[in-house]
Each structure stands twice: as C-alpha cells, then as structure tokens.
C-alpha positions as CSV (number, residue, x, y, z in Angstrom):
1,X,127.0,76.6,84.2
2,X,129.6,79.5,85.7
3,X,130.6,82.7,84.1
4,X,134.1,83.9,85.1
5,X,133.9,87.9,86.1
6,X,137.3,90.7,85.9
7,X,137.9,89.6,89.4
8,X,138.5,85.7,89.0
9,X,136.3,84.2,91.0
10,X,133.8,81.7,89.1
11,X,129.8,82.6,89.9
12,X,127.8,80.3,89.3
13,X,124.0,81.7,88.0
14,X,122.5,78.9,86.8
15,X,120.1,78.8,89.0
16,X,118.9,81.6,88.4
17,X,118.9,81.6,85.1
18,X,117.1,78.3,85.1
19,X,114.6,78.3,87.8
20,X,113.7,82.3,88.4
21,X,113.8,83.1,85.0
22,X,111.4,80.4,84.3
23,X,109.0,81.3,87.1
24,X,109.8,78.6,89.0
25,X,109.6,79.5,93.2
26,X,111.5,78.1,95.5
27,X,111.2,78.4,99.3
28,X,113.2,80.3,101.3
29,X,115.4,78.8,104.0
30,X,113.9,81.5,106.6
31,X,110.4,82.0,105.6
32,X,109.3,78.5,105.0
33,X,107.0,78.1,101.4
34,X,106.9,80.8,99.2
35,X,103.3,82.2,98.3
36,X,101.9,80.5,95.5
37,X,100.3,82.9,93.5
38,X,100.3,86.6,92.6
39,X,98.4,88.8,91.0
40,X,98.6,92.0,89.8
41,X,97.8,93.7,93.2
42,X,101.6,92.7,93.5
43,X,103.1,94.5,90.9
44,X,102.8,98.3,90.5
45,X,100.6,99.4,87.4
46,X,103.3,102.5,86.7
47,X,105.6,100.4,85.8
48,X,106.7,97.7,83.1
49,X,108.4,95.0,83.5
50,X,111.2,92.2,82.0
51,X,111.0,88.6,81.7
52,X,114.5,88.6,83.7
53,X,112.1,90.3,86.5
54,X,113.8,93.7,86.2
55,X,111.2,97.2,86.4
56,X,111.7,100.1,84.8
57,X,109.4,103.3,85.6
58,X,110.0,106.4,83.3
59,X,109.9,109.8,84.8
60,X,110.4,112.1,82.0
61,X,112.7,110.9,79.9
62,X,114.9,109.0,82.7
63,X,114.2,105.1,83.3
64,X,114.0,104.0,86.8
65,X,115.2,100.3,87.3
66,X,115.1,97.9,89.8
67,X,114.1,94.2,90.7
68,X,110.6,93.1,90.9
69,X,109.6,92.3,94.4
70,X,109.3,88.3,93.0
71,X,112.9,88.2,92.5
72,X,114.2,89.9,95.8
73,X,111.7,87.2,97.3
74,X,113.2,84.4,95.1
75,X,116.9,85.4,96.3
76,X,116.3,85.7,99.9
77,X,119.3,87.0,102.3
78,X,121.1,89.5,100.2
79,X,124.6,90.1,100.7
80,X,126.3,92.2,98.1
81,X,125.3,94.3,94.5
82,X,127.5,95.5,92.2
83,X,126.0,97.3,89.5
84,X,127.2,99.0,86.6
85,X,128.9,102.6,87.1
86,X,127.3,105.6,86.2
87,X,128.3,107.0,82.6
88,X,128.0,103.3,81.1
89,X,126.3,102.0,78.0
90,X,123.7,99.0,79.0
91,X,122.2,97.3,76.0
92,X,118.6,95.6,76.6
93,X,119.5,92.0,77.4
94,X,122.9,92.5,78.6
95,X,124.6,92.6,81.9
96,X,123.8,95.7,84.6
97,X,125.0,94.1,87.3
98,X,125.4,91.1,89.9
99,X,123.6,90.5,93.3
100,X,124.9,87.9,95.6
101,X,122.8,86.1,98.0
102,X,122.7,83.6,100.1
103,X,121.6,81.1,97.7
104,X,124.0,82.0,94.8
105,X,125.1,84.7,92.4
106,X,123.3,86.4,89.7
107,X,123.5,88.6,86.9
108,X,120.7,91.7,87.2
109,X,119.9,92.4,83.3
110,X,119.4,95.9,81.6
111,X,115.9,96.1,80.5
112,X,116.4,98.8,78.3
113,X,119.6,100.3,76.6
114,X,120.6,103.6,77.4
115,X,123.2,105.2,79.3
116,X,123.5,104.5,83.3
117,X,123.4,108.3,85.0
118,X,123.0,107.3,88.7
119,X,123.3,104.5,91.0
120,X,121.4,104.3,93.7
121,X,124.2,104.2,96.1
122,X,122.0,103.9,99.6
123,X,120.5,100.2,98.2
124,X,124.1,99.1,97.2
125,X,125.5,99.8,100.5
126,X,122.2,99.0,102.6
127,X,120.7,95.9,100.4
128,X,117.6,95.9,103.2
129,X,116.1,98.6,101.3
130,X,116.0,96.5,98.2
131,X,113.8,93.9,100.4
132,X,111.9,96.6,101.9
133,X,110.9,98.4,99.2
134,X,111.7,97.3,95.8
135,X,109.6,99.8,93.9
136,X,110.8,103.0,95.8
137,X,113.7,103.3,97.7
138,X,115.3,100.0,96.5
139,X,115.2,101.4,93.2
140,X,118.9,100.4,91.1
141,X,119.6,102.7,88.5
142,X,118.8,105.4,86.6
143,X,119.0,105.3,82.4
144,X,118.4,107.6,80.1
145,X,116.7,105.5,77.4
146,X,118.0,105.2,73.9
147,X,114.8,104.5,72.9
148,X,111.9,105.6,75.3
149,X,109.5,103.1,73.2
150,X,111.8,100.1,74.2
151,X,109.9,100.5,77.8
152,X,106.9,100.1,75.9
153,X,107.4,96.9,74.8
154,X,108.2,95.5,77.8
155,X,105.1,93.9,79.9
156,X,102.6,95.2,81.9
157,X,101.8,94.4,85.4
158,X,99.0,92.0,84.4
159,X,101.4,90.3,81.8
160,X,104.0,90.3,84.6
161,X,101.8,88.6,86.9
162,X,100.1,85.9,84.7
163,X,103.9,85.1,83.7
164,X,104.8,84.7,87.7
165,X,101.7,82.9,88.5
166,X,101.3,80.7,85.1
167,X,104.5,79.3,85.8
168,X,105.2,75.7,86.9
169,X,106.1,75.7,90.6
C-alpha cells in the first residue's frame, strides 16, 4: 500500500501501519533484538496515550504531543519530520504529519482534534532529540484541544503498556 503526498513522491507506510500499529516489534538493523516486553515503568503516568502510539500531556488547556518512546524505537535511524504548520485544524485520527526513517515512511496521527499552535521546531531540525527524549524535549506539537475530554478517552500508561506488551511479536 502507498499514499501519494502534494509533493509526488509515493511513501510507502504500510509497514507501519501493519506491523507497529499492531504491536508487532521488529529489530533494529543497529541495535540487534528489540526488548521484548514493557511495562508501565516505560511509559509516563502524566500522560495518555493512542493506539497509533502518539502522547498527548495537557498543561492547562494546551495538548502536548509526541511519539511514544515504542515507536521512535520501532523506526530506528530518523532522517526527516514534517509535521503540520502551526494555525492548522487536526482532527483525531487524521494526519499531523510524516517521519521518514531509515526503514520507511510514515504518517504521525493527531490524537486529538484541535488547532496546531506550535511546532516544536528544535526536534524537526535535530530528530536526535526525538530519540533522546521523547517525553520532553522531543515533544511534536502543541494543540489546543477542541474537546479537553477527548484526552480522556485515550489510554493510560498501563493500557498502553499491556497493548505494547500483549501484542504478538
């Protein structure tokens, strides 16, 4: 499966789509196997989290997101981002950006809808801190919610972590 973006390239995220998204782990070409289980010591308790492995972490009424530190794992060797631009409308479920690897392509999902406010420029032009630190300084984007219960409903860091380690392998 490919999806054609603006720029004409074709990207194919099937991968993605079909192994991360189901929990499946691969191993990475430059760390040999993968860990093979998780818990919830892995996954900060501030913040909630979608099956597409995004975070979100509300400070006031503004939405942190970024990428759970099981997908930067899963994607090994980033290369570029390209997220969406600061004054858009995300939907939950719908396309906030793309992140290249060296594996493939793939799309990064809003968890929430809202309007994007900021970008966290430094990650987008230094992708290291997104492997570094995926919960703080490798943070995404910033949304102010439509609907602050929407980050309620996604999971919690035990749900997130039974659904990473209940997965098939």
């Amino acid at each position: 499966m490919a999806e054609v973006f603006g720029h004409g390239q074709a990207k194919v995220i099937a991968w993605f789509r079909l192994n991360l998204y189901n929990g499946h782990k691969r191993p990475s070409f430059d760390q040999g196997e993968m860990k093979e289980s998780y818990s919830v010591s892995n996954f900060p308790n501030d913040l909630r989290y979608a099956e597409t492995h995004e975070w979100v972490r509300l400070e006031g009424e503004m939405a942190i997101v970024g990428l759970s530190a099981f997908a930067v794992e899963q994607l090994t060797d980033l290369i570029v981002m390209d997220l969406a631009k600061a004054g858009s409308k995300v939907t939950a479920g719908g396309r906030l950006g793309e992140v290249e690897s060296v594996k493939s392509v793939n799309d990064i999902y809003a968890p929430i809808s809202g309007e994007v406010v900021e970008v966290n420029a430094e990650v987008v032009a230094d992708l290291s801190k997104l492997s570094s630190d995926p919960y703080g300084a490798g943070w995404l984007v910033r949304i102010k919610p439509e609907n602050l219960a929407d980050v309620a409903a996604l999971m919690s860091s035990t749900d997130y972590a039974k659904a990473v380690a209940g997965a098939d392998h």
